[in-house]
ZAMARGU-4260 file (C-alpha; in steps of 0.2 Angstrom, whole numbers, plus 5000, padded with zeros to 4 digits):
<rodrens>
0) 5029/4971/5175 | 5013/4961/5179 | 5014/4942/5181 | 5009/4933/5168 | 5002/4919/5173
5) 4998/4903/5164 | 4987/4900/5150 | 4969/4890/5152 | 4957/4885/5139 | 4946/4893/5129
10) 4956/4913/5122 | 4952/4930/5115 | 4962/4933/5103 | 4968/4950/5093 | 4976/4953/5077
15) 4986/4969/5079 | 4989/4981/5063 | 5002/4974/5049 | 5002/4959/5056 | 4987/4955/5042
20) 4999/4964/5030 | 5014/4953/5033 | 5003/4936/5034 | 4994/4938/5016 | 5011/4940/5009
25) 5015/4923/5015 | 5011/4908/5001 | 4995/4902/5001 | 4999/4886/5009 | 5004/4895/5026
30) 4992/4908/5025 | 4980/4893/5026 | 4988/4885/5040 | 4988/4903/5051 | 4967/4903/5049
35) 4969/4885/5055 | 4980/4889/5068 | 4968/4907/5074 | 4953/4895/5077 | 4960/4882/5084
40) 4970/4894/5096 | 4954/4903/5102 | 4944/4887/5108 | 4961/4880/5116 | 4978/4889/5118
45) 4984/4874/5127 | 4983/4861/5115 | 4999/4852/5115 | 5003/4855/5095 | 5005/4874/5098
50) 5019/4873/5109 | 5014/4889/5117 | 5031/4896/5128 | 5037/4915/5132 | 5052/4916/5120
55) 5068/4916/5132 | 5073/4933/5138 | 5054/4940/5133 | 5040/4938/5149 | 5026/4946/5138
60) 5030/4940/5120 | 5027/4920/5118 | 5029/4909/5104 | 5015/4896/5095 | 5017/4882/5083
65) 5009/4888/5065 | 5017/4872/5057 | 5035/4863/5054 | 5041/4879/5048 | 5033/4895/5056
70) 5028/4902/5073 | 5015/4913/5078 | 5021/4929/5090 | 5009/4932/5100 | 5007/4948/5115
75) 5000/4939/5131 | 4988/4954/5139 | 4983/4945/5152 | 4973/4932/5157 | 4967/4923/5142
80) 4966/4938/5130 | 4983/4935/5116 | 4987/4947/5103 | 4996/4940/5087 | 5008/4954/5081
85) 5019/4941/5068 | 5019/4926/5058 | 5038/4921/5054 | 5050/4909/5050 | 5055/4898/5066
90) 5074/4900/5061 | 5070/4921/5060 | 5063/4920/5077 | 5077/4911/5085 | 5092/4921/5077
95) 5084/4938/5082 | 5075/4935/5099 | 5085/4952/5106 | 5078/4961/5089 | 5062/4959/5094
100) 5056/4976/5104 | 5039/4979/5110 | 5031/4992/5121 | 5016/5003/5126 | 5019/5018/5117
105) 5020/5034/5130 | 5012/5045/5121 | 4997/5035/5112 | 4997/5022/5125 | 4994/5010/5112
110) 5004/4993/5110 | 5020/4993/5097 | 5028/4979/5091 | 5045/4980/5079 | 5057/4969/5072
115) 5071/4979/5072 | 5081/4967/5061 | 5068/4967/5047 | 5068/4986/5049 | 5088/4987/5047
120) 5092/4974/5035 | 5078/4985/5022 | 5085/5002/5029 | 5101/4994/5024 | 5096/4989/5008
125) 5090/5004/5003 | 5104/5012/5007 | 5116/5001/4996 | 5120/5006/4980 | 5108/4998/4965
130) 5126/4987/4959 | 5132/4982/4976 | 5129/4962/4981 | 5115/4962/4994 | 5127/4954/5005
135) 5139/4967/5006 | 5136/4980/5018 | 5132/4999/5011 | 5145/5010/5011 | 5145/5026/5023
140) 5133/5039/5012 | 5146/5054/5008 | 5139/5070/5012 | 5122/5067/5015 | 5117/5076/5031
145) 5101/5065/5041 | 5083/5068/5037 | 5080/5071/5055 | 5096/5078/5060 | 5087/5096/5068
150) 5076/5087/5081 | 5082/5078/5096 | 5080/5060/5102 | 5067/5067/5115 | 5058/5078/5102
155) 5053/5062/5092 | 5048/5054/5107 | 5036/5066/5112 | 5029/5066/5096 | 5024/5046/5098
160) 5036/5039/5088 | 5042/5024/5092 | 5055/5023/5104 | 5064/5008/5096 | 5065/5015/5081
165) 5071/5032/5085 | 5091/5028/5084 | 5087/5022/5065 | 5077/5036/5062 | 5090/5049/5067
170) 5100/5039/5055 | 5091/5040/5040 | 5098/5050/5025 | 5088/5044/5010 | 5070/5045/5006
175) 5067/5027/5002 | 5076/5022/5017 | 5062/5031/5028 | 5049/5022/5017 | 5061/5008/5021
180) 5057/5012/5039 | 5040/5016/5039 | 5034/5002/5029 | 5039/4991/5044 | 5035/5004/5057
185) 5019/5008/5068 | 5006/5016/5059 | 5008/5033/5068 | 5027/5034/5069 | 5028/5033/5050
190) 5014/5045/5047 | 5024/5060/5059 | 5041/5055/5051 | 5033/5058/5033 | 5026/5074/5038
195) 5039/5080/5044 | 5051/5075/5030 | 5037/5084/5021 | 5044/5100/5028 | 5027/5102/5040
200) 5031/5112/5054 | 5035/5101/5071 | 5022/5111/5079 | 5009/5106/5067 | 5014/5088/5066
205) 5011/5090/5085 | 4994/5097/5084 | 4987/5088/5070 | 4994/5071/5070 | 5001/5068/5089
210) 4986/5078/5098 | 4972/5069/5092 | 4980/5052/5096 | 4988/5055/5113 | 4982/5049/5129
215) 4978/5060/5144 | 4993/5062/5153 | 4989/5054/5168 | 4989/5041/5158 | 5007/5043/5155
220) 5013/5038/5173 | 5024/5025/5179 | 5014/5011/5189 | 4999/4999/5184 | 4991/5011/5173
225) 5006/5012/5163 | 5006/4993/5163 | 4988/4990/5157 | 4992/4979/5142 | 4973/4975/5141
230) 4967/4995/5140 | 4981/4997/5130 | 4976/4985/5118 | 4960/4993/5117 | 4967/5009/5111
235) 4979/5000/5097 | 4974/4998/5080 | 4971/4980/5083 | 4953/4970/5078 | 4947/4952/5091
240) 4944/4940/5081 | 4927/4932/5087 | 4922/4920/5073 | 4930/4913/5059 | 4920/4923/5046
245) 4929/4939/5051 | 4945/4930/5052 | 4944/4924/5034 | 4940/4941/5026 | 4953/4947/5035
250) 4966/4936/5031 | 4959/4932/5014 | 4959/4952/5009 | 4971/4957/5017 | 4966/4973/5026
255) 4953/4977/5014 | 4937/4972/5025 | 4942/4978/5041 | 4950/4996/5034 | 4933/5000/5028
260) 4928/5005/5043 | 4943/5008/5051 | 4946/5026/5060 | 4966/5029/5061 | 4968/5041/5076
265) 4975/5056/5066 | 4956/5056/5056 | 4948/5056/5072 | 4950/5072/5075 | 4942/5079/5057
270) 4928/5068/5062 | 4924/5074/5079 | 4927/5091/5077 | 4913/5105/5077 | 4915/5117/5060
275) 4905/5132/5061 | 4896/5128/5041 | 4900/5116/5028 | 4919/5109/5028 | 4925/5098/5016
280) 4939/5084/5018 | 4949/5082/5003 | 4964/5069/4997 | 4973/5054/4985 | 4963/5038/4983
285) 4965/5025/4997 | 4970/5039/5011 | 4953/5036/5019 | 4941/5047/5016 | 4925/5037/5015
290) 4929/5030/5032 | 4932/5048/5038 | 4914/5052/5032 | 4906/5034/5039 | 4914/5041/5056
295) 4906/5058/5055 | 4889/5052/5051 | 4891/5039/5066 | 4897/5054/5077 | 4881/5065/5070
300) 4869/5050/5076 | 4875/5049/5091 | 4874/5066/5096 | 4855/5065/5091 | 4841/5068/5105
305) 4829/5050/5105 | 4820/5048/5091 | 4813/5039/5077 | 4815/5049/5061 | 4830/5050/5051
310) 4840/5070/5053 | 4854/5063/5045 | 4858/5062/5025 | 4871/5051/5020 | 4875/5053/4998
315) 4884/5052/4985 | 4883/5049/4965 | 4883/5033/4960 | 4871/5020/4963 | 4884/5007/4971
320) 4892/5016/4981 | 4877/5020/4989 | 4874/5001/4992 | 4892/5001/4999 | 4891/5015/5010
325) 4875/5008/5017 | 4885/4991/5023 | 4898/4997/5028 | 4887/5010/5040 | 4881/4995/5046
330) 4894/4986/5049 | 4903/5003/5059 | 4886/5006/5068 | 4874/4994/5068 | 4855/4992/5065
335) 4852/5007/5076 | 4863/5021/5068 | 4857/5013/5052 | 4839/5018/5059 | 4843/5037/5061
340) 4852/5040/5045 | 4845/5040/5026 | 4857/5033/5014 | 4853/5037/4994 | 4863/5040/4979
345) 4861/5059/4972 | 4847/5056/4960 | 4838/5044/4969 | 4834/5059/4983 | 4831/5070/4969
350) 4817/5058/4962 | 4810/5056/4978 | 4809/5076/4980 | 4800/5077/4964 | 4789/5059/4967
355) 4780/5068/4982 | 4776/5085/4971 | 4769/5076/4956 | 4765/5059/4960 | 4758/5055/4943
360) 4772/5057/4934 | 4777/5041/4925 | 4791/5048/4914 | 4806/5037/4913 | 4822/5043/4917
365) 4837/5041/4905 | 4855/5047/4910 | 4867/5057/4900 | 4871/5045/4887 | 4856/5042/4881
370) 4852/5061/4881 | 4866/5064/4870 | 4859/5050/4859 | 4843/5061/4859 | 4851/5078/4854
375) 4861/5068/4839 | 4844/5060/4833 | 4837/5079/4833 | 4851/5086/4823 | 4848/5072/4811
380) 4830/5075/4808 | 4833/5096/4809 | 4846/5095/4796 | 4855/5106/4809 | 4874/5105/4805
385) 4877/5121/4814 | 4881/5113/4830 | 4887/5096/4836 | 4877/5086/4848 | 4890/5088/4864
390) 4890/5106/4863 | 4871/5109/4864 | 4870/5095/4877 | 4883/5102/4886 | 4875/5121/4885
395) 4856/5114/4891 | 4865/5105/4905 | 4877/5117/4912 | 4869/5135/4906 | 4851/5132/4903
400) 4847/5119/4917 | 4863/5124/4930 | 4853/5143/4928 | 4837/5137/4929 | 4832/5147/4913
405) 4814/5146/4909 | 4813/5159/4895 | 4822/5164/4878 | 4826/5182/4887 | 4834/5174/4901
410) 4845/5164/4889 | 4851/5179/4881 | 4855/5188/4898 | 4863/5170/4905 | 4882/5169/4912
415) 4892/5155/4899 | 4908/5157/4912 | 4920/5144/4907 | 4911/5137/4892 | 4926/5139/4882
420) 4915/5142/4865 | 4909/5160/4862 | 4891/5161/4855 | 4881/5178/4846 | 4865/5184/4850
425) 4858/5175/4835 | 4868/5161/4839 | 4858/5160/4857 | 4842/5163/4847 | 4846/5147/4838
430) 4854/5137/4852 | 4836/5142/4860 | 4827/5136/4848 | 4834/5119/4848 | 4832/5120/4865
435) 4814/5120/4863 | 4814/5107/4854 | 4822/5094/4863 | 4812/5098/4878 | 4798/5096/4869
440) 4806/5081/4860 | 4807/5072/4879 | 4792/5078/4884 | 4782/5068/4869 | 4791/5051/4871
445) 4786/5052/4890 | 4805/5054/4895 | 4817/5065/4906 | 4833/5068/4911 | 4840/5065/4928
450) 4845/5081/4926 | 4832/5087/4924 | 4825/5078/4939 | 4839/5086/4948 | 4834/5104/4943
455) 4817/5104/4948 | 4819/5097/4962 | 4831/5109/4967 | 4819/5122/4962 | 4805/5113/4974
460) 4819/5112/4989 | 4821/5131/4988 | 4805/5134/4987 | 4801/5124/5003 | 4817/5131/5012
465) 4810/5149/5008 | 4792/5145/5016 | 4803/5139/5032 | 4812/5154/5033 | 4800/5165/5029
470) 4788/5160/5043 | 4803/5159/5054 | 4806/5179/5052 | 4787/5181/5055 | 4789/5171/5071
475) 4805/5182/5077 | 4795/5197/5074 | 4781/5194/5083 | 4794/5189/5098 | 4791/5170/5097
480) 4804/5155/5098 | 4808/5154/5078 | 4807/5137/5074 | 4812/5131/5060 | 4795/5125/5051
485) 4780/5132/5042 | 4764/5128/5040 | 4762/5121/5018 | 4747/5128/5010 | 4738/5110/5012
490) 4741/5112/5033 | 4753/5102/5036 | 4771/5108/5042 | 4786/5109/5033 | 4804/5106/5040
495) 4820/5103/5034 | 4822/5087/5027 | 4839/5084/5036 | 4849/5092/5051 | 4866/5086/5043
500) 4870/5080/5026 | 4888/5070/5023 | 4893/5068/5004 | 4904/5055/4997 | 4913/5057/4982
505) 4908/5076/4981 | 4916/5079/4967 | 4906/5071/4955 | 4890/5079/4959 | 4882/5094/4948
510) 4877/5112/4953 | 4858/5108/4955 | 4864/5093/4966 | 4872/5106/4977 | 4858/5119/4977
515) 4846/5103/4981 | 4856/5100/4998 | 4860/5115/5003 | 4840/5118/5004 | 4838/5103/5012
520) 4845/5108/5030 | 4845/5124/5040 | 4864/5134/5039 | 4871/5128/5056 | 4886/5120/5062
525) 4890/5105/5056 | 4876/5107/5042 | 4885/5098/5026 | 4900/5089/5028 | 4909/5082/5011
530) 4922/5071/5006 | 4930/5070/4988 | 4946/5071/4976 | 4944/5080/4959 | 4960/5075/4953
535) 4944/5057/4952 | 4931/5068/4945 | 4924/5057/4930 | 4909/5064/4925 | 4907/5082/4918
540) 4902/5090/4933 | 4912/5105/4938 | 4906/5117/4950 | 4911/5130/4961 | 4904/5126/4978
545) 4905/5146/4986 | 4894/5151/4971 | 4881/5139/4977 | 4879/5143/4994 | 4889/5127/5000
550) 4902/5139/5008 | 4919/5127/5012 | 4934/5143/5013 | 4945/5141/5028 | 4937/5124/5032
555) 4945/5112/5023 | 4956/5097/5027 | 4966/5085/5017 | 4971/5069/5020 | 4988/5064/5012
560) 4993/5045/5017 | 4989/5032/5007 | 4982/5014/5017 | 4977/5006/5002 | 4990/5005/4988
565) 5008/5006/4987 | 5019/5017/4983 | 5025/5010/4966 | 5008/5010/4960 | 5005/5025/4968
570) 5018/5036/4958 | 5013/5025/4943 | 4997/5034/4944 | 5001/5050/4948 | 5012/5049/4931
575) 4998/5047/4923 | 4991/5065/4928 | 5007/5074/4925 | 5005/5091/4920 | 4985/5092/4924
580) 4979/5104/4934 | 4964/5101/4943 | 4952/5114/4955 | 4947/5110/4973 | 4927/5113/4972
585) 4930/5130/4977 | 4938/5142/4963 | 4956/5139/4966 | 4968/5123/4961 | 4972/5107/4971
590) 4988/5095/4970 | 4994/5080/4977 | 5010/5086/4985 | 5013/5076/5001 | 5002/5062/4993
595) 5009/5045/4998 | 5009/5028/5004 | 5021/5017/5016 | 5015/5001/5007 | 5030/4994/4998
600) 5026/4982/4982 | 5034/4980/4965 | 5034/4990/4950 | 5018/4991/4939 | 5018/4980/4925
605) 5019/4987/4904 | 5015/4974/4894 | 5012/4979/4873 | 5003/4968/4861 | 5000/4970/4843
610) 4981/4968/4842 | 4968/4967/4853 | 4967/4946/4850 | 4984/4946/4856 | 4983/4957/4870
615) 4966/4947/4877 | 4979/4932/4878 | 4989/4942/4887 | 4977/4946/4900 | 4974/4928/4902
620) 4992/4921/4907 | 4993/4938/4918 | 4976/4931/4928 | 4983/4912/4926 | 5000/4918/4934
625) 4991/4925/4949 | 4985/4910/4956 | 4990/4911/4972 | 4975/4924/4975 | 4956/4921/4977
630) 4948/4925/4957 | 4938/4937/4966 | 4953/4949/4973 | 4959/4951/4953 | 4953/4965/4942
635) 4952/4968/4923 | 4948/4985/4918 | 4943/4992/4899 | 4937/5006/4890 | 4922/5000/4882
640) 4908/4987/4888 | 4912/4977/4870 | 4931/4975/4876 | 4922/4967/4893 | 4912/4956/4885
645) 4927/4950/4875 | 4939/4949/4890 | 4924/4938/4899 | 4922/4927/4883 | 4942/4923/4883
650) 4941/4920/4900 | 4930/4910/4902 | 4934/4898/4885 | 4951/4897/4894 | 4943/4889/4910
655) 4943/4903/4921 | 4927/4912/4930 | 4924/4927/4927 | 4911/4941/4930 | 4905/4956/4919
660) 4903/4971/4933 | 4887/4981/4926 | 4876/4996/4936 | 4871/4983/4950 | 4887/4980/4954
665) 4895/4961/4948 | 4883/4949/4944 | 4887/4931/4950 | 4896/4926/4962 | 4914/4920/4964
670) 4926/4924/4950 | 4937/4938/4941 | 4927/4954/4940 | 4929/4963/4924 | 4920/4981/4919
675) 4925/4998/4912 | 4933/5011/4920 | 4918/5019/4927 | 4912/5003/4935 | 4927/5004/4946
680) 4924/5019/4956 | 4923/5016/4974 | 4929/4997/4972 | 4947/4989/4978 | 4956/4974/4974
685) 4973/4966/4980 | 4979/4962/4958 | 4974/4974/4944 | 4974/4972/4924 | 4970/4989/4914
690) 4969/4983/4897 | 4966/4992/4879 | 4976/5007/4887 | 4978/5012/4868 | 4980/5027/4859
695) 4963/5031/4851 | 4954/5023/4866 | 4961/5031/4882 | 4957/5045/4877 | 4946/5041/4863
700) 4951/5048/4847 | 4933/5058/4845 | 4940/5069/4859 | 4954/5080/4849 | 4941/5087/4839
705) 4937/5099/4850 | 4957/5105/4849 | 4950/5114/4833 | 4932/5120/4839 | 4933/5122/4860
710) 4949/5120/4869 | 4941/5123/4884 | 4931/5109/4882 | 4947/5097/4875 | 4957/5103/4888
715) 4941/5095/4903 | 4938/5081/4891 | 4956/5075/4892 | 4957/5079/4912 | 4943/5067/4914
720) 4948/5055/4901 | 4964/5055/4912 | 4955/5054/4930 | 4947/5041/4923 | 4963/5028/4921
725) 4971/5038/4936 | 4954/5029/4946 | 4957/5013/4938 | 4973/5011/4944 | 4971/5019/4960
730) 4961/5003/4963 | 4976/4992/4965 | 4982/4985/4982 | 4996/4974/4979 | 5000/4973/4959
735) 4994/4982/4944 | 4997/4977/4925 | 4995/4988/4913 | 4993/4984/4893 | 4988/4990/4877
740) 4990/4985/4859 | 4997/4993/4841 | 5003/5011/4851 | 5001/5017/4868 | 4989/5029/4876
745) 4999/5046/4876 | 4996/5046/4895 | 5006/5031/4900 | 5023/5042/4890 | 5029/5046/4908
750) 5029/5026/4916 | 5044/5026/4904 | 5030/5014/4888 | 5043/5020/4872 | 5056/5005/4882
755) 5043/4990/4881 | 5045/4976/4870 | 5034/4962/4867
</rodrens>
């Protein structure tokens, strides 16, 4: 091993993966006193209150003085360039000095460090009977052969995991003592143990999950490369802290800043890879799929030629998570992969579309609420009682605009595939009719739909992509290069709008969405690449991607491990879809098998209340007894903006800030956010409430009319109503509380509600 040397002023200092995890766990009072100690360390390591030594019987590993109590553990690299890997207890570090094992990992070349007693003693636990004393140890478990008992020692190995922990792992015989394990363990050695408990084939953990993070073997050797603690570090999932912003958000949130733009090495390989036409990347909230996506469009810009215009599309549905994306680009990339990549929300790019077609227009746009207000107001004056209002929106949205029907004939002769409400030629002639009407309705109040926007200008985008393509055939016949431009009719040239498009949150987007994009770049590789997770679909938009010309088959991916919540609140939530299927944007059904987390918290909270007054005061002692976390890192999530307004009005009579989230995201600035479940989407916090989670209101009680009239339509209404609080939960790191008052939602049945008291 290398000579370490002695320290000198002035340090770079690294925060190696967990280590963030295991210090906003500590109290508040010492998680302030480890930022204290991280700036002061980086402008002199040698100050006389650090204490700074090598622990005895470790050359590598040294010791610093947090306060009276705790000690900072921290890798010397070399030089002046210290990598924290622990925060603990000064009586811990002393007890276990030989428990402490630390290494370059072989196969990933990246730096590992475990505390093999931590890692034991909650094997250990886990493995004791529920009844036994925590001091006694567990018994021998009868009959139960290990997890891992049909690979070898070397086997493991070569797949990276961690050599330390190979001899417990071989061990194991429980699932909850391999989450037990992985919790602890380094990111990529829980991630191939979990697969291959998930019965994946060796093999395929190789390829998949090994491959894409190993080093060249060369790299491998014995000898100074094999000892390069600094390169190494480089390849760890480790972040240098370099100012004391960055330090505070991430010890303040935990891992939320920095994992939002953090590529884990099994992802890389989706992100650099070259598919032959559009692929989509699909899996569980929280397993990374946004940051696989803000990766790919980085790799797409960098593969550019020079340039100044912008090849790349980057969008998704909503409005905020467009912002989101935009910063967090940014933050990945910096100013100049920002300057080659357009970032807008779906209908923003259809606006624009339509904008430069008919520049005069100054009709507002309303979304689909207040369209549906508009087809109920028409009704009214009709006297039509014929239909409800949802129906005939639904039919002009999905049939009439999703087709692009322009006439009464074309109606008759429309597919109504999965409607789920059969309809007679006079009813058509009717439904036509009132068609009509409501266009007309729109069209005289100086109005439209973003649907409609949508349409049209997916209709214009065709139209475009077919003057492209048609002088392209004229150029190929006539033996010239085929470019992919044409001259419009006013002289000036038409291209693609983009070379690549990425799509976040795919799932929500609507079939004139879908046929807008696909116009909008040539069919090449690595034309659109989409990320999403229908069992998150909330809005009514379900679409077959194949029928669309966005053609995903046998280049799909999913992503299955969780970094965001744990796995109590993880199987909380997936309760609440139980005995839901849902579709994979391509004609055939998707699950979550194999979806899970390492995290390890406690059990979601249940709380009942007998009226909504009540339960408000129960959502204020739930905030008041979280106050060892920033206001800003707590939640509170309900069904309907009037159930906001109220939670912010108790909230605030009772002393503590808070901040209603509305379309622009929360207004204000520090205090607990509070919305409905759709303004969740996309958002993360370490402590969540979800309150009104009452029958009648998730779902709400208009929904079981369409048991008697459309099952279809009851059967997707209820699928979304639970996506919806399967979302909201999902946004949970550390905690999550769930209440309602008089009875239950009929989707909390399976967390086991029938046993909650007051």
């Amino acid at each position: 091993m290398t000579s370490t040397g002695s320290p000198t002023a002035g340090a770079t200092l690294r925060l190696l993966d967990k280590a963030d995890k295991e210090i906003v766990k500590l109290d508040r009072a010492i998680v302030g006193a480890v930022y204290k100690f991280q700036h002061e360390f980086r402008k002199n390591p040698e100050a006389a209150g650090f204490d700074l030594k090598p622990l005895k019987g470790h050359e590598r590993l040294w010791s610093a003085r947090v306060n009276r109590e705790y000690r900072a553990l921290l890798l010397r690299l070399g030089g002046n360039d210290w990598l924290l890997v622990s925060v603990k207890h000064r009586g811990h570090v002393h007890r276990n000095l030989d428990r402490l094992a630390y290494g370059i990992n072989q196969i990933t070349g990246a730096i590992e460090y475990v505390d093999l007693q931590v890692v034991e003693d909650d094997v250990l636990r886990r493995a004791a009977p529920a009844a036994a004393p925590a001091r006694e140890p567990a018994p021998e478990p009868q009959g139960q052969a290990p997890l891992f008992a049909q690979y070898s020692a070397q086997q493991l190995a070569d797949l990276g995991v961690a050599e330390p922990l190979i001899p417990i792992a071989l061990k194991l015989t429980t699932d909850d003592e391999l989450l037990g394990l992985a919790e602890y363990a380094p990111r990529h050695t829980g991630e191939v143990l979990l697969r291959l408990r998930d019965g994946i084939p060796y093999e395929q953990v190789e390829e998949e999950v090994t491959a894409s993070a190993a080093i060249a073997p060369e790299e491998r050797c014995e000898g100074p490369l094999a000892e390069d603690w600094q390169a190494a570090a480089d390849r760890s999932q480790a972040v240098v802290i370099t100012d004391d912003e960055s330090l505070r958000s991430i010890i303040e949130e935990g891992d939320f800043g920095r994992w939002k733009v953090f590529l884990h090495p099994t992802q890389e390989k989706l992100v650099h890879r070259t598919f032959s036409g559009p692929a989509r990347v699909g899996g569980g909230p929280g397993t990374g799929k946004t940051i696989v996506a803000l990766h790919r469009v980085k790799h797409l810009v960098d593969r550019l030629p020079p340039g100044h215009n912008k090849p790349v599309l980057l969008t998704t549905f909503n409005k905020n998570l467009a912002a989101d994306l935009r910063s967090r680009l940014l933050s990945l990339g910096g100013p100049q992969t920002l300057a080659r990549v357009d970032i807008l929300h779906v209908d923003q790019l259809a606006t624009r579309v339509v904008s430069e077609s008919d520049p005069g227009n100054t009709k507002r746009r309303i979304d689909d609420a207040q369209a549906l207000r508009e087809w109920r107001q028409l009704l009214v004056e009709a006297g039509d009682n014929r239909w409800d209002a949802e129906f005939l929106s639904d039919e002009w949205n999905q049939v009439i605009l999703g087709q692009a029907v322009a006439s009464r004939a074309d109606y008759f002769r429309a597919r109504r595939a999965g409607r789920g409400r059969n309809v007679s030629r006079a009813d058509r002639a009717a439904i036509w009719q009132l068609a009509e009407r409501f266009t007309q309705r729109l069209e005289v109040k100086g109005i439209e739909t973003h649907r409609q926007v949508a349409e049209r200008a997916a209709q214009l985008e065709i139209a475009r992509k077919n003057k492209i393509e048609e002088r392209r055939r004229q150029q190929e016949e006539r033996g010239g290069p085929g470019n992919i431009h044409a001259e419009s009719g006013t002289g000036a040239w038409l291209r693609y709008r983009y070379r690549h498009i990425v799509v976040d949150e795919a799932q929500d987007l609507g079939a004139a969405h879908w046929k807008m994009l696909r116009a909008m770049a040539p069919q090449e590789p690595d034309d659109i690449f989409l990320v999403g997770d229908t069992h998150q679909r909330i809005y009514d938009n379900q679409v077959t991607l194949g029928s669309l010309g966005v053609n995903i088959r046998g280049r799909s991916a999913r992503l299955t491990l969780s970094y965001r919540t744990t796995r109590e609140i993880l199987g909380s939530a997936i309760g609440i879809l139980e005995g839901t299927d849902y579709d994979d944007l391509d004609g055939s059904t998707e699950d979550l098998a194999g979806y899970r987390s390492v995290l390890h918290g406690g059990r979601p909270s249940l709380r009942r209340a007998d009226s909504w007054d009540e339960e408000l005061d129960l959502v204020v002692d739930q905030v008041q007894a979280w106050h060892d976390v920033p206001r800003e890192a707590v939640a509170i999530c309900v069904p309907t903006n009037d159930m906001a307004d109220d939670v912010v009005s108790r909230l605030n009579r009772r002393g503590i800030m808070a901040l209603k989230i509305t379309g622009d995201g929360p207004r204000g600035g520090e205090g607990v956010h509070v919305g409905t479940m759709y303004r969740f989407k996309g958002l993360e916090y370490r402590r969540m409430i979800i309150a009104g989670v009452s029958d009648g209101l998730v779902p709400r009680s208009t929904v079981d009319a369409w048991e008697r009239t459309d099952r279809l339509r009851h059967r997707r209404e209820l699928q979304r109503a639970r996506s919806l609080l399967f979302v909201a939960a999902t946004r949970a790191r550390d905690a999550l509380t769930i209440s309602w008052h008089s009875e239950p939602s009929r989707f909390l049945h399976p967390l086991g509600v029938d046993r909650v008291r007051r």
